[in-house]
N, CA, C, O and CB atoms as a CASP TS submission, in Angstrom:
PFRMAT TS
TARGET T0000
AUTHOR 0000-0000-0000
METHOD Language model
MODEL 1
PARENT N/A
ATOM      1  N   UNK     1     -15.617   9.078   1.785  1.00  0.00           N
ATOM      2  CA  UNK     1     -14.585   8.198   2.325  1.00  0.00           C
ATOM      3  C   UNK     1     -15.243   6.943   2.874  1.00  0.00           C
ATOM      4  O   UNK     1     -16.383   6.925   3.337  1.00  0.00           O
ATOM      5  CB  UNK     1     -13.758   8.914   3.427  1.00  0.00           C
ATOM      6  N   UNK     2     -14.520   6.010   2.795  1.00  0.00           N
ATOM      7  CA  UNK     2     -15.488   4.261   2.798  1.00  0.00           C
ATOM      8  C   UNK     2     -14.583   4.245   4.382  1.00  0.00           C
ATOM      9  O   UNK     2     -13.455   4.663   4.645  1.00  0.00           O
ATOM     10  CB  UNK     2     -14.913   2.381   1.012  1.00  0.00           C
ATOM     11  N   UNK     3     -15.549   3.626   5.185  1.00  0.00           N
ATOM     12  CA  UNK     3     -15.619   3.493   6.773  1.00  0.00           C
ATOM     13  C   UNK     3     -16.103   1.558   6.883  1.00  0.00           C
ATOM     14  O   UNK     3     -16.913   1.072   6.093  1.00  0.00           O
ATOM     15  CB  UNK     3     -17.179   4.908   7.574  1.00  0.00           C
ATOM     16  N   UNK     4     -15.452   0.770   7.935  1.00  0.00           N
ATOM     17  CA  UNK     4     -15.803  -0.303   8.223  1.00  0.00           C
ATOM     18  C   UNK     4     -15.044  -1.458   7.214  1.00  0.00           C
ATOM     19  O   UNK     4     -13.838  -1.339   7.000  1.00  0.00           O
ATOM     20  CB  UNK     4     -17.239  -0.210   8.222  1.00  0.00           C
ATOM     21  N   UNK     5     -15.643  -2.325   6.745  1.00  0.00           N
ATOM     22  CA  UNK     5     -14.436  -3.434   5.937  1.00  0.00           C
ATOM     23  C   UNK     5     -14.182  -3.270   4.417  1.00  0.00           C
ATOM     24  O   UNK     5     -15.040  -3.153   3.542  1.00  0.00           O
ATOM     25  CB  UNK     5     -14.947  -5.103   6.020  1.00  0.00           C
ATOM     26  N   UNK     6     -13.117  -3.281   4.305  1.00  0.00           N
ATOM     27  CA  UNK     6     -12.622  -3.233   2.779  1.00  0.00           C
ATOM     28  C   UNK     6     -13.417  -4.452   1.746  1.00  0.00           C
ATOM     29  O   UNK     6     -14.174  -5.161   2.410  1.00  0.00           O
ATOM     30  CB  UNK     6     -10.798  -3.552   2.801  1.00  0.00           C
ATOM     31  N   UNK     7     -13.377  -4.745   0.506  1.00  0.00           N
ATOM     32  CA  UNK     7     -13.866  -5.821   0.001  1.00  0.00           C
ATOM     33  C   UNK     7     -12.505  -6.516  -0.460  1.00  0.00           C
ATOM     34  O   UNK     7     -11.763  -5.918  -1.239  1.00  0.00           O
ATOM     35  CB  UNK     7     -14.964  -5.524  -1.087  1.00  0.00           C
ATOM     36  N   UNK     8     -12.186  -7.768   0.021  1.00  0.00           N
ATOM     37  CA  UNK     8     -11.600  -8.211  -0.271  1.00  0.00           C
ATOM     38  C   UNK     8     -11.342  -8.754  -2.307  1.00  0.00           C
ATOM     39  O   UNK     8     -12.175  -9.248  -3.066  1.00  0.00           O
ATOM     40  CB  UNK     8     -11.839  -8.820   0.783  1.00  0.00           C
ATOM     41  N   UNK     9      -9.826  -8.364  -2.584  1.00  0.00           N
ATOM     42  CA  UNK     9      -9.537  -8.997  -4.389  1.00  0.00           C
ATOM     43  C   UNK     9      -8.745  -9.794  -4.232  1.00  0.00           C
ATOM     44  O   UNK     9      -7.827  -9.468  -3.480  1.00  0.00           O
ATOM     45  CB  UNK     9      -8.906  -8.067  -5.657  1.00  0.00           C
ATOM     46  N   UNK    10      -8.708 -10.988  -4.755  1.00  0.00           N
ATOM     47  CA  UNK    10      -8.079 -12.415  -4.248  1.00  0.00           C
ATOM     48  C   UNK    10      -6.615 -12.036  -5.702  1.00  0.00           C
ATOM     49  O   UNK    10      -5.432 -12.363  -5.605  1.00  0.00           O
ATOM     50  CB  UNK    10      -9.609 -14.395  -4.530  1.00  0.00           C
ATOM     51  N   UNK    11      -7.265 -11.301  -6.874  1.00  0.00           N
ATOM     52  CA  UNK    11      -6.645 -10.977  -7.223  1.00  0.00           C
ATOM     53  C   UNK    11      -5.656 -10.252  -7.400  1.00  0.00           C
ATOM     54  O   UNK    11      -4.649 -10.671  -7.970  1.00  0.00           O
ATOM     55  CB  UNK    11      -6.942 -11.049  -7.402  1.00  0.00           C
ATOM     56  N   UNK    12      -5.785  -8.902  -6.891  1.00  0.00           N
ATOM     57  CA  UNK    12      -4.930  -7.959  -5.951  1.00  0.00           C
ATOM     58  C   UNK    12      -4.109  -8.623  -4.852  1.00  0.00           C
ATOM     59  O   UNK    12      -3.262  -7.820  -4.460  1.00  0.00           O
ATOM     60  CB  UNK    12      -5.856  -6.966  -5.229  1.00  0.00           C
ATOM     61  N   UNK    13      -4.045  -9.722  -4.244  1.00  0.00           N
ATOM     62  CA  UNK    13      -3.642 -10.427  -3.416  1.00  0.00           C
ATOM     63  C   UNK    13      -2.548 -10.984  -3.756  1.00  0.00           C
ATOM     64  O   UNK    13      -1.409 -10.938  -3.292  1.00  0.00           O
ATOM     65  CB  UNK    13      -4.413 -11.134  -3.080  1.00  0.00           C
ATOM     66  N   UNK    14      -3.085 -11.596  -4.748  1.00  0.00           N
ATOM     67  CA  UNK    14      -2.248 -12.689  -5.404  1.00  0.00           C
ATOM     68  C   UNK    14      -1.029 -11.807  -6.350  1.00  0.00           C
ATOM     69  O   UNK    14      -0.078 -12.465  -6.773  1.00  0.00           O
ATOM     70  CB  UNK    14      -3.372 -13.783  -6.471  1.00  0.00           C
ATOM     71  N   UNK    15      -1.082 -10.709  -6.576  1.00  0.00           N
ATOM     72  CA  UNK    15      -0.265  -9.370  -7.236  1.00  0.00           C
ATOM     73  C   UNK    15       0.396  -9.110  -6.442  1.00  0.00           C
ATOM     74  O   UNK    15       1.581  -9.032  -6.766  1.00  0.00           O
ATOM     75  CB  UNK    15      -0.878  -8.117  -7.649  1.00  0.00           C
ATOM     76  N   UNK    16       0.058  -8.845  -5.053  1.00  0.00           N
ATOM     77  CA  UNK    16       0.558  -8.075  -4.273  1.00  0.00           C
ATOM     78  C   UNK    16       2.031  -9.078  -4.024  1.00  0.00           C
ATOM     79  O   UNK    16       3.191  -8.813  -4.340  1.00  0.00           O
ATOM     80  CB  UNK    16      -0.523  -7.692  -3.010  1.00  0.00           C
ATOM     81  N   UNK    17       1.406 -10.452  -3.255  1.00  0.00           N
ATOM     82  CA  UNK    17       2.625 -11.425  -2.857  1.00  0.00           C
ATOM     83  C   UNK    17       3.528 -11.730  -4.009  1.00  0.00           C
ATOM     84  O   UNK    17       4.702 -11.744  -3.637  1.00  0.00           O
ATOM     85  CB  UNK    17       2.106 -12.840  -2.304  1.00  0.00           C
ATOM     86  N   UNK    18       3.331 -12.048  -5.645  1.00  0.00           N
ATOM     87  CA  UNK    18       3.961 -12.468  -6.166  1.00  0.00           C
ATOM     88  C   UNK    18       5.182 -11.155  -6.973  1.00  0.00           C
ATOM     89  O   UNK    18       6.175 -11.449  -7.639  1.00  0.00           O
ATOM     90  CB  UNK    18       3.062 -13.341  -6.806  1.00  0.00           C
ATOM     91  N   UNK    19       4.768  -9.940  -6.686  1.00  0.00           N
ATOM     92  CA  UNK    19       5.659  -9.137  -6.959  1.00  0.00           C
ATOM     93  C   UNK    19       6.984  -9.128  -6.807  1.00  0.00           C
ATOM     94  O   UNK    19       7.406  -8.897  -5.674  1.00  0.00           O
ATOM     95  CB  UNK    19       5.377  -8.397  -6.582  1.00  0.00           C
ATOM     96  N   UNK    20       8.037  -9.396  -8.006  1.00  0.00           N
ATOM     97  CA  UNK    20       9.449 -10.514  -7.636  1.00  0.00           C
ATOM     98  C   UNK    20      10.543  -9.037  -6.843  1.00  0.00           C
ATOM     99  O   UNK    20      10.651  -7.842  -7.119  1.00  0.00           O
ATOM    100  CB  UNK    20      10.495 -11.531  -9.783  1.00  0.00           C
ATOM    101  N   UNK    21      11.019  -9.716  -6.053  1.00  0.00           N
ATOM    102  CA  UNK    21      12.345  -8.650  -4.661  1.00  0.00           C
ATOM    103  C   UNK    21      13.061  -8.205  -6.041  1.00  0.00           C
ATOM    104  O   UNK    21      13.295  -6.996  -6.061  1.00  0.00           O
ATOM    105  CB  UNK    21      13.930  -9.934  -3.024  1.00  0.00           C
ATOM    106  N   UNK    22      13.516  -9.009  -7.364  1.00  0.00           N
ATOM    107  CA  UNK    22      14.318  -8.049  -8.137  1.00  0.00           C
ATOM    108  C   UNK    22      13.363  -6.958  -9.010  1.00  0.00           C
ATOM    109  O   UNK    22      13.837  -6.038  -9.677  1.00  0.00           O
ATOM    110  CB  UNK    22      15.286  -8.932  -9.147  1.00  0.00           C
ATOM    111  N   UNK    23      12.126  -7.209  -8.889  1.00  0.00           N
ATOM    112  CA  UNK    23      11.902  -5.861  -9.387  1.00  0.00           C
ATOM    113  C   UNK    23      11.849  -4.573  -8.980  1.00  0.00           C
ATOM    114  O   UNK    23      11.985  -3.493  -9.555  1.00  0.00           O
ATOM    115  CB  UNK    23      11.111  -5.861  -9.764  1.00  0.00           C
ATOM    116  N   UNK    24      11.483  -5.115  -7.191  1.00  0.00           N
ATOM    117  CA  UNK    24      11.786  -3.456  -6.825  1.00  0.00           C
ATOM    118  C   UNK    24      13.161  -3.728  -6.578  1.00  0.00           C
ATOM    119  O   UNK    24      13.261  -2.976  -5.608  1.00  0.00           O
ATOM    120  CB  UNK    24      10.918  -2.616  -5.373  1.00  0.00           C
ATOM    121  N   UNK    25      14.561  -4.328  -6.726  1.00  0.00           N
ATOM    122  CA  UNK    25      15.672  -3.967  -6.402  1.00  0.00           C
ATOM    123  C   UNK    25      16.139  -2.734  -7.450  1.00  0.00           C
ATOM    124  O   UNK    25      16.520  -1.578  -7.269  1.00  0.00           O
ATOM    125  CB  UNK    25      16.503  -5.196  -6.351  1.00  0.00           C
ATOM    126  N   UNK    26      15.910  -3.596  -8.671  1.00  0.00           N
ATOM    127  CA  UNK    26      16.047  -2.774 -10.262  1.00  0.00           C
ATOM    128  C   UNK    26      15.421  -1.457  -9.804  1.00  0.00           C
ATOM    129  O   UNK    26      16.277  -0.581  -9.926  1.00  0.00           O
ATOM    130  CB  UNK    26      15.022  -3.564 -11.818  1.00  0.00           C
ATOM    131  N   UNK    27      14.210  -0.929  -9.299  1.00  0.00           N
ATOM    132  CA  UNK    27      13.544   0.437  -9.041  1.00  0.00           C
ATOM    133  C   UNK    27      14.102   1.061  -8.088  1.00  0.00           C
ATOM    134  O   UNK    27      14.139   2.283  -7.950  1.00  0.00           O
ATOM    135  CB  UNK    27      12.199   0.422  -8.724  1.00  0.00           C
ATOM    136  N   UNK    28      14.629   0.125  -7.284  1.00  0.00           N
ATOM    137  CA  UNK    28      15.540   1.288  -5.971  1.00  0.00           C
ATOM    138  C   UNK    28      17.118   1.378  -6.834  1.00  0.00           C
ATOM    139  O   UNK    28      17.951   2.277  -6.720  1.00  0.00           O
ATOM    140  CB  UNK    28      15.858   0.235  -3.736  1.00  0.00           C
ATOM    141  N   UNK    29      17.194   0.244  -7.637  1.00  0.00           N
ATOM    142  CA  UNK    29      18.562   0.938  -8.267  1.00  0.00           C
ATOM    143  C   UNK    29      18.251   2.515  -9.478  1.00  0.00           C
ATOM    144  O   UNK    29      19.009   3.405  -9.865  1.00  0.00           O
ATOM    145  CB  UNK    29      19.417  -0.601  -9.353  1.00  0.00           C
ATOM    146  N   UNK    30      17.334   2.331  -9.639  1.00  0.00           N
ATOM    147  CA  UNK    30      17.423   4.108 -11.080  1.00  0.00           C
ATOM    148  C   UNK    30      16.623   4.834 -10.197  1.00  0.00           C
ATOM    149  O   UNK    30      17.222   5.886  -9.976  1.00  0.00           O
ATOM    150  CB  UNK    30      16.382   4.099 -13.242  1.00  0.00           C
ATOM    151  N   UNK    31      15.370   4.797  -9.463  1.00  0.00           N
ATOM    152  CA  UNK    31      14.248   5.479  -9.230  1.00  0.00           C
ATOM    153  C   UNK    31      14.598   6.193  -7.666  1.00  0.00           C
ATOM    154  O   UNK    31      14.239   5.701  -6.596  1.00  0.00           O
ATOM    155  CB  UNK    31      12.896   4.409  -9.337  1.00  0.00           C
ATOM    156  N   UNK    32      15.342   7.400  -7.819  1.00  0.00           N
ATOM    157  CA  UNK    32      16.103   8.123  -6.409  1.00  0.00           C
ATOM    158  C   UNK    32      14.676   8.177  -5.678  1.00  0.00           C
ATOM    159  O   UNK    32      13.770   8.597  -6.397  1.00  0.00           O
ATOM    160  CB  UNK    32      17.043  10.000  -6.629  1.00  0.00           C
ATOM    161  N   UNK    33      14.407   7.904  -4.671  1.00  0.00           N
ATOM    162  CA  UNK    33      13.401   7.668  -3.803  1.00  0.00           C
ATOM    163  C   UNK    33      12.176   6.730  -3.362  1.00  0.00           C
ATOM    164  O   UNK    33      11.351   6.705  -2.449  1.00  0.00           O
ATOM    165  CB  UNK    33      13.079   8.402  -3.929  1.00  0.00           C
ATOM    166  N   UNK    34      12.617   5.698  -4.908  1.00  0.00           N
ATOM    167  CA  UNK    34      11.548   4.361  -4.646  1.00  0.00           C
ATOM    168  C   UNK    34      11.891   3.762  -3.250  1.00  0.00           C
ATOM    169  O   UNK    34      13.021   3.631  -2.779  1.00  0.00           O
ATOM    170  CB  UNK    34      11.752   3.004  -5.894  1.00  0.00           C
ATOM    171  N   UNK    35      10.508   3.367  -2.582  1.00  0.00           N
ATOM    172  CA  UNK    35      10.827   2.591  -1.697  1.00  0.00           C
ATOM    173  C   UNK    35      11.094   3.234  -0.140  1.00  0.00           C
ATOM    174  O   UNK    35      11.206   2.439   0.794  1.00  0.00           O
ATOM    175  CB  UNK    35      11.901   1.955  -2.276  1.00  0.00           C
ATOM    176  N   UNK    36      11.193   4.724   0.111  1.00  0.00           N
ATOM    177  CA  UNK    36      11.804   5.430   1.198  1.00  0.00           C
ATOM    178  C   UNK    36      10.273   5.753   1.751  1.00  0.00           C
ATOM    179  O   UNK    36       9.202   5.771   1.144  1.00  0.00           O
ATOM    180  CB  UNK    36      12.956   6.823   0.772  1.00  0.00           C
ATOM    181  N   UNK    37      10.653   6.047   3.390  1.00  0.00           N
ATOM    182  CA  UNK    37       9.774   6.201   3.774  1.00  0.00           C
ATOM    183  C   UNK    37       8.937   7.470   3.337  1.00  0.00           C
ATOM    184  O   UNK    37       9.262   7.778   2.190  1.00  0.00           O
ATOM    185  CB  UNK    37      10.050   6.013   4.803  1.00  0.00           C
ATOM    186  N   UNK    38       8.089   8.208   3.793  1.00  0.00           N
ATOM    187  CA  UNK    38       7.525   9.188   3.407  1.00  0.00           C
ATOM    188  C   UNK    38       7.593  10.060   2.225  1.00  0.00           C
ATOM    189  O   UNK    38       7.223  11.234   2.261  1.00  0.00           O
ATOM    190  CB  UNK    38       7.647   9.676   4.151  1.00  0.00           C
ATOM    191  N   UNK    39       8.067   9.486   1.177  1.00  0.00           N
ATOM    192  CA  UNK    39       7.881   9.912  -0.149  1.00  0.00           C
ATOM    193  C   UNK    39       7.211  10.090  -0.475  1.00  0.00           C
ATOM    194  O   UNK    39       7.409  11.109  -1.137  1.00  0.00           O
ATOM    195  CB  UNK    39       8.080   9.574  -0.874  1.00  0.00           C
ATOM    196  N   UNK    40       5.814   9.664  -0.587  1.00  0.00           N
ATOM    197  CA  UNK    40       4.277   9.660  -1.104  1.00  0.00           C
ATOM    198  C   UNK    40       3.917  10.914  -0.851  1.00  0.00           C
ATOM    199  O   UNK    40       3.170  11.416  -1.690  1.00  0.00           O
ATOM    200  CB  UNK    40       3.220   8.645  -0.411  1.00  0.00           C
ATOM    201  N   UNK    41       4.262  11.641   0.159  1.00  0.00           N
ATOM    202  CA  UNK    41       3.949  12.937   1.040  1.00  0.00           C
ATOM    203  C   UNK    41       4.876  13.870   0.037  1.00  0.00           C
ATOM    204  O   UNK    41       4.469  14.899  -0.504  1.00  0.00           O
ATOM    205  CB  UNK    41       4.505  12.875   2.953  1.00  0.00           C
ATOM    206  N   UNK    42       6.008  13.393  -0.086  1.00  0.00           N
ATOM    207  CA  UNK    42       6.684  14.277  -1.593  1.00  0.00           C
ATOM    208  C   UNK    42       6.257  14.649  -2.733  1.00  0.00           C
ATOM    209  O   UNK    42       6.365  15.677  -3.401  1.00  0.00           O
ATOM    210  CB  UNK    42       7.558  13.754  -2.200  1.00  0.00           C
ATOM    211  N   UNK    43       5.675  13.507  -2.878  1.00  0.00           N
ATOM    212  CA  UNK    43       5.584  12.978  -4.151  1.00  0.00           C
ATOM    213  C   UNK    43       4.036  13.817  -4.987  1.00  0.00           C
ATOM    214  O   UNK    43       3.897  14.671  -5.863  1.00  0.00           O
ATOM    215  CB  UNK    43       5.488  11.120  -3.899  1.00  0.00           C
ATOM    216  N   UNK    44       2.989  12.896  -4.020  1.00  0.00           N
ATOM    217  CA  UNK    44       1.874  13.947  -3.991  1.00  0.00           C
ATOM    218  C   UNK    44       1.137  13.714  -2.584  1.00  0.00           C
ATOM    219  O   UNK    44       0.549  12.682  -2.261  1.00  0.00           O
ATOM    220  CB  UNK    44       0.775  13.769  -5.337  1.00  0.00           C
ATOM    221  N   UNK    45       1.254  14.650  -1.962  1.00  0.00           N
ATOM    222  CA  UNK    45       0.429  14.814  -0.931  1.00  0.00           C
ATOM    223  C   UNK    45      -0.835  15.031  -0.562  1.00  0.00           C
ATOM    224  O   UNK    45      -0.875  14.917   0.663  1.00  0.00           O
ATOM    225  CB  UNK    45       0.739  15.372  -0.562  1.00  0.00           C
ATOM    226  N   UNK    46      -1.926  15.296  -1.012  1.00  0.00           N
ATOM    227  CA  UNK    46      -2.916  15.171  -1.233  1.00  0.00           C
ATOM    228  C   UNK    46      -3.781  13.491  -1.300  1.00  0.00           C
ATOM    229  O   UNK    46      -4.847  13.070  -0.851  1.00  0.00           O
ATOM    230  CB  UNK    46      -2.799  15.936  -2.228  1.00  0.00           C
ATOM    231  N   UNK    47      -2.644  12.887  -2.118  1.00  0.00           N
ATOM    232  CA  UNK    47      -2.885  11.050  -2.537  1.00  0.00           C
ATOM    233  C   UNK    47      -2.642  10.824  -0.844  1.00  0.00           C
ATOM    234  O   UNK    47      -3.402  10.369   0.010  1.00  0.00           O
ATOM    235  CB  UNK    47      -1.286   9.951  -3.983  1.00  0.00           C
ATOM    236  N   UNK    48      -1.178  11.370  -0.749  1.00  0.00           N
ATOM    237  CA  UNK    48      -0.747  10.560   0.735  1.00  0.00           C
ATOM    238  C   UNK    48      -1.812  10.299   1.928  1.00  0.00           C
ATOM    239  O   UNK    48      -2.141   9.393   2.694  1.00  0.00           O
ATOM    240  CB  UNK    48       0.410  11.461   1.502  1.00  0.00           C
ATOM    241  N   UNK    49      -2.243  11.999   1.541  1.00  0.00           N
ATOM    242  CA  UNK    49      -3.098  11.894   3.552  1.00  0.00           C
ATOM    243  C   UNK    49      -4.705  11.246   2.578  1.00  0.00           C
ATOM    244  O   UNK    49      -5.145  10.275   3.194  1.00  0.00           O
ATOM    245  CB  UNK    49      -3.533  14.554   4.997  1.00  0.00           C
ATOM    246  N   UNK    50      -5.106  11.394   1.991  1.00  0.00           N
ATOM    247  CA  UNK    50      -6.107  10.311   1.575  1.00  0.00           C
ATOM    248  C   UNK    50      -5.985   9.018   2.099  1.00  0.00           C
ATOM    249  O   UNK    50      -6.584   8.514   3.049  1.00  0.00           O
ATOM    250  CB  UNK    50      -6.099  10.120   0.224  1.00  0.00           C
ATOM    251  N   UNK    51      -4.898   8.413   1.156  1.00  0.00           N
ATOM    252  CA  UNK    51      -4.456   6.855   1.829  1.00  0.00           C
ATOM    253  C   UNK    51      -4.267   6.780   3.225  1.00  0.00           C
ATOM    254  O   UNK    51      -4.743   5.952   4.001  1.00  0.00           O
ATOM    255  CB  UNK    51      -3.068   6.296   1.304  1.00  0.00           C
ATOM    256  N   UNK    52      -3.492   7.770   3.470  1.00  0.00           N
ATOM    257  CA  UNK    52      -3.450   7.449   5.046  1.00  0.00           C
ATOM    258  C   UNK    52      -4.802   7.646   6.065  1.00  0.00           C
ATOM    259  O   UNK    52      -4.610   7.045   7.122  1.00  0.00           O
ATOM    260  CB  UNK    52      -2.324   8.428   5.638  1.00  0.00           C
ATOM    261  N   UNK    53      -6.052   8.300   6.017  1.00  0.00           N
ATOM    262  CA  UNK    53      -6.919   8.375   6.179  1.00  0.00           C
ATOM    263  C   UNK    53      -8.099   7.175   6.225  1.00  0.00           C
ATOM    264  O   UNK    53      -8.912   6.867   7.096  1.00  0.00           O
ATOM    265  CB  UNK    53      -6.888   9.156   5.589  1.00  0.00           C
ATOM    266  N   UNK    54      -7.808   6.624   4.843  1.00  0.00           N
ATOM    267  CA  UNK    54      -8.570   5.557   4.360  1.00  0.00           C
ATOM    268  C   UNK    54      -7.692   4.250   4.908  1.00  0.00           C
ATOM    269  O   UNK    54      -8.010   3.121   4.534  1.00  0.00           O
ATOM    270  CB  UNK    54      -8.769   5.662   2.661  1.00  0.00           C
ATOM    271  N   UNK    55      -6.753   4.426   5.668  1.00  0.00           N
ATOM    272  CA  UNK    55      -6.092   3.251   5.997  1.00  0.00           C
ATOM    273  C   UNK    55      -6.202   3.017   7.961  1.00  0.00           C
ATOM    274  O   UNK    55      -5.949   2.158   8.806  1.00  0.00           O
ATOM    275  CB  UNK    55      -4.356   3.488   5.287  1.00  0.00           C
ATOM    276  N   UNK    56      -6.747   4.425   7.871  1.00  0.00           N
ATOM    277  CA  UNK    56      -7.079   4.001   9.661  1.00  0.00           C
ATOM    278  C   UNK    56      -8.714   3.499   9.783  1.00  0.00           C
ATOM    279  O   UNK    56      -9.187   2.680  10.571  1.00  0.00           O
ATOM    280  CB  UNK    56      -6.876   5.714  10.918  1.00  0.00           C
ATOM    281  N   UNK    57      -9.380   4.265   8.750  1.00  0.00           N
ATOM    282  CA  UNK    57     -11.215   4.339   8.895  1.00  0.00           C
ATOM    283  C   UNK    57     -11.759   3.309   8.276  1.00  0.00           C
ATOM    284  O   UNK    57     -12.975   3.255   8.089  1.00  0.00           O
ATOM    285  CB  UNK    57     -12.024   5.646   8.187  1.00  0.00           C
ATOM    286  N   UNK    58     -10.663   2.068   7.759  1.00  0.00           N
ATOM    287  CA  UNK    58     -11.093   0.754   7.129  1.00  0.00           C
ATOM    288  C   UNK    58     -10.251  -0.476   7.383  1.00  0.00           C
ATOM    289  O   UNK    58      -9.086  -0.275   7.040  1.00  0.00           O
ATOM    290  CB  UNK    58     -11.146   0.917   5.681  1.00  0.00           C
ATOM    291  N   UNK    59     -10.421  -1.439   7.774  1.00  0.00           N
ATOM    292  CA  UNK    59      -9.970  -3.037   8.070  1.00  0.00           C
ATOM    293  C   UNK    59     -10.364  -3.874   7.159  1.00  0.00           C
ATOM    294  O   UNK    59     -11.435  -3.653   6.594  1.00  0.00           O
ATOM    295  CB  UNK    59     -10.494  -3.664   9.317  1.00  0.00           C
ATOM    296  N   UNK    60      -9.419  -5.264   6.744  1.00  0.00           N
ATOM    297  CA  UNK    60      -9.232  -5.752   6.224  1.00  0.00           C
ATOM    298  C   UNK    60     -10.490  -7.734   6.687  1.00  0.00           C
ATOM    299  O   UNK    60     -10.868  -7.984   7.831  1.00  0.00           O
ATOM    300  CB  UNK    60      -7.713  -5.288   6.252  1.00  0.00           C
ATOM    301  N   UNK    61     -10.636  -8.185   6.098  1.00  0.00           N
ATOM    302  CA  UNK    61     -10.817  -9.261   6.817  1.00  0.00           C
ATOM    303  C   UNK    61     -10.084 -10.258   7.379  1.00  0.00           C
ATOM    304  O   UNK    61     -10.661 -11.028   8.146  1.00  0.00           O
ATOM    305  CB  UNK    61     -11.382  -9.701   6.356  1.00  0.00           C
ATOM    306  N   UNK    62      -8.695 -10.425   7.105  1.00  0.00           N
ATOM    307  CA  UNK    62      -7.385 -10.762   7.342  1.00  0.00           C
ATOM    308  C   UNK    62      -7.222 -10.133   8.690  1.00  0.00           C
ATOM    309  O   UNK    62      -6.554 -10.833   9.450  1.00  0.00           O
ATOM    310  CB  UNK    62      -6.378 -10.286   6.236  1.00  0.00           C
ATOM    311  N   UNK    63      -7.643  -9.021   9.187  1.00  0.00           N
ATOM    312  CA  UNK    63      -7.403  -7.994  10.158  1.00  0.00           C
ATOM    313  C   UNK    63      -8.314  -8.596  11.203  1.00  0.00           C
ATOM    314  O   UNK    63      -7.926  -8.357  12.347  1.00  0.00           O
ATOM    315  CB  UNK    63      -7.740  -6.422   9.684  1.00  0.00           C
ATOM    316  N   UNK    64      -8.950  -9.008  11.156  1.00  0.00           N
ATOM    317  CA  UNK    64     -10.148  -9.736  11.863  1.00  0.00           C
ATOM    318  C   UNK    64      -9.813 -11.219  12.932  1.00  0.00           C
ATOM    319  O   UNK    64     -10.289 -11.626  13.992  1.00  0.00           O
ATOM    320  CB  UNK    64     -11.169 -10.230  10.510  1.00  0.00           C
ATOM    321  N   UNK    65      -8.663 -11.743  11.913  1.00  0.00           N
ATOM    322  CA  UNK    65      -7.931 -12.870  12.549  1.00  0.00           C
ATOM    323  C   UNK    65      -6.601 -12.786  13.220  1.00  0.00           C
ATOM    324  O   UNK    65      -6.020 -13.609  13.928  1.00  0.00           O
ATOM    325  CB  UNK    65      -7.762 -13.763  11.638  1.00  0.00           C
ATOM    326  N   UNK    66      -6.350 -11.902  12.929  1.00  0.00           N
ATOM    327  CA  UNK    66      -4.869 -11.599  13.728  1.00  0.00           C
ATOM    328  C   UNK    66      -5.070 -11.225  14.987  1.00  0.00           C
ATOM    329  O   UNK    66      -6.232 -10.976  15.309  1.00  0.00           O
ATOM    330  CB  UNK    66      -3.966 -10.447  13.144  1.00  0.00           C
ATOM    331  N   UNK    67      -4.018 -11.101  15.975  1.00  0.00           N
ATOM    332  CA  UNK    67      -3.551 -10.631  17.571  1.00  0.00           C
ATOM    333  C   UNK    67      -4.032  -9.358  17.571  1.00  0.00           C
ATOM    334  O   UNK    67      -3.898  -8.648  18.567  1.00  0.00           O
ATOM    335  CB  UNK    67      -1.842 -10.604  17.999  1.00  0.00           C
TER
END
């Protein structure tokens, strides 16, 4: 498990923000549980508490400048 700063992808970034509101509207319209909270834990749990793990034991550099 990776501990201390993430490596920043300018590309992943740039994916992340430009992802258009109607595409996940279209996915919360067919996909019964896109988008809800704790689904991932449904879904596969094992992935979940990983991510969630790897999301307390690592910071961002973005994270560095904020309050």
């Amino acid at each position: 498990m990776k501990y201390g700063m993430r490596k920043p992808s300018p590309r992943k970034s740039i994916a992340a923000r430009t992802t258009g509101k109607m595409k996940r509207k279209v996915k919360r319209a067919i996909i019964p549980g896109y988008g809800k909270k704790g689904m991932g834990y449904l879904r596969d749990p094992e992935r979940a508490v990983k991510n969630a793990v790897y999301k307390r034991t690592t910071f961002s550099i973005t994270d560095l400048f904020r309050k």
